[in-house]
TILUM-410664 format. One line per 4 residues: number of its first residue (from 0); their letters; for each residue x, y, z of C-alpha. Coordinates in steps of 0.001 Angstrom, whole numbers, plus 500000, padded with zeros to 6 digits. Layout:
NUM) a) X Y Z  ...
END
This chain:
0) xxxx) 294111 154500 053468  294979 152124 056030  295513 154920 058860  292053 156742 057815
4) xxxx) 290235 153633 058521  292207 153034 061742  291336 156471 062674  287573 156492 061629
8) xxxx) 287051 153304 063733  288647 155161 066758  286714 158178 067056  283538 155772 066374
12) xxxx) 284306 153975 069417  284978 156836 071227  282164 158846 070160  279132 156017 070977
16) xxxx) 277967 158503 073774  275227 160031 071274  272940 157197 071801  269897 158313 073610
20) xxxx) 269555 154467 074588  270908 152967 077501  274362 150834 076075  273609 147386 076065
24) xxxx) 273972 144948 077994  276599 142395 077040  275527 139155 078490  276593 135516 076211
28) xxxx) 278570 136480 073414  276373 135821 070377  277458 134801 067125  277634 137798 064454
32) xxxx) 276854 136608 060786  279500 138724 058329  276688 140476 056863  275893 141908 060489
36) xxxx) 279232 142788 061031  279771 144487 057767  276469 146588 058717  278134 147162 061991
40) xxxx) 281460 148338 060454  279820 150819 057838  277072 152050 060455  280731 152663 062803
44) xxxx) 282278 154749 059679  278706 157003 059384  278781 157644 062821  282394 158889 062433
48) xxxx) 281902 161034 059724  278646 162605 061572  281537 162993 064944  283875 164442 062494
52) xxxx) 280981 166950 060761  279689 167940 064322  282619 167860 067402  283841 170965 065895
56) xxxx) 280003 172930 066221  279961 171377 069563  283339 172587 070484  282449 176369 069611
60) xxxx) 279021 176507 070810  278933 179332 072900  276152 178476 075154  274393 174699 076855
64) xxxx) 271475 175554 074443  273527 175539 071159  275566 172981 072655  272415 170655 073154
68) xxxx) 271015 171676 070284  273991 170272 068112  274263 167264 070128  270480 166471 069172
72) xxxx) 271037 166750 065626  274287 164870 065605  271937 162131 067570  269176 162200 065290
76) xxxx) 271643 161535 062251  274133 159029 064045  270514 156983 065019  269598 157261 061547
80) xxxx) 272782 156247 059895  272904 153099 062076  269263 152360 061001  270041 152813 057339
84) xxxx) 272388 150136 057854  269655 147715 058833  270575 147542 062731  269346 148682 065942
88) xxxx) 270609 151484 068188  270742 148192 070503  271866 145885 068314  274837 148890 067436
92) xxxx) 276100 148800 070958  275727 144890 071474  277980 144750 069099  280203 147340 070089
96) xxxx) 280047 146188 073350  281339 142854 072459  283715 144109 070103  285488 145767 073248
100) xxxx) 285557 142857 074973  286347 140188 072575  289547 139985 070502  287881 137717 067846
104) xxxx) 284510 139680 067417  287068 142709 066894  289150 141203 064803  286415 140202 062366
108) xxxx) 285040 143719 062540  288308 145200 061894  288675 143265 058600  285238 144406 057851
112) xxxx) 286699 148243 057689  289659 147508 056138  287563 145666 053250  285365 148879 053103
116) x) 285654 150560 049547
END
C-alpha cells in the first residue's frame, strides 16, 4: 500500500507537464491549511491515475496528431480532476512548486497520501 502511494506521488510529480498554464511562480512560501494540502494530495493521485490511463496511448500513437490529440484529453481531465478538488491549475503548481523546494511543505503533503483511504 505504502509503495503504491510512493509510486502514485512520483509519476504525479513527474507528469505536471500537462498543464496548459505557465508553472507558477514560487515567490514567499505561504502557509498551506491541511484541508488545502489534502486537496493537493488527492488532486496529485487523479492526475496519476489519468498519467497511468494515458502514457501508454501516448507512447503508441503512431503519428504528432494522435499524439496531440491524447495529450489534450489527458489535459482536459488532469485540469478537471484538480478543479474537482477545489484548487486551481495555479494554485496546483504553487503548491507543487513549494513542495519541491521545501522539506516541511513535503513532508506534510506526504502524510496527506499516506492518510489517503
Amino acid at each position: 500500500m505504502m509503495l503504491r502511494i510512493l509510486k502514485i506521488a512520483v509519476l504525479a510529480l513527474a507528469f505536471i507537464t500537462w498543464t496548459p498554464y505557465a508553472a507558477a511562480q514560487i515567490g514567499e512560501p505561504a502557509n498551506y491549511s491541511d484541508a488545502e494540502l489534502k486537496s493537493f494530495a488527492v488532486a496529485m493521485v487523479k492526475v496519476a491515475v489519468i498519467s497511468d490511463i494515458y502514457m501508454p496511448k501516448l507512447i503508441i500513437a503512431d503519428t504528432a496528431e494522435q499524439q496531440r490529440q491524447v495529450e489534450q484529453v489527458a489535459s482536459r481531465e488532469m485540469t478537471q480532476a484538480v478543479e474537482d478538488e477545489g484548487m486551481t491549475i495555479e494554485r496546483f503548481h504553487q503548491i507543487l512548486a513549494h513542495a519541491r523546494d521545501n522539506p516541511e511543505i513535503a513532508e506534510r503533503v506526504k502524510q496527506h497520501l499516506m492518510n489517503l483511504p
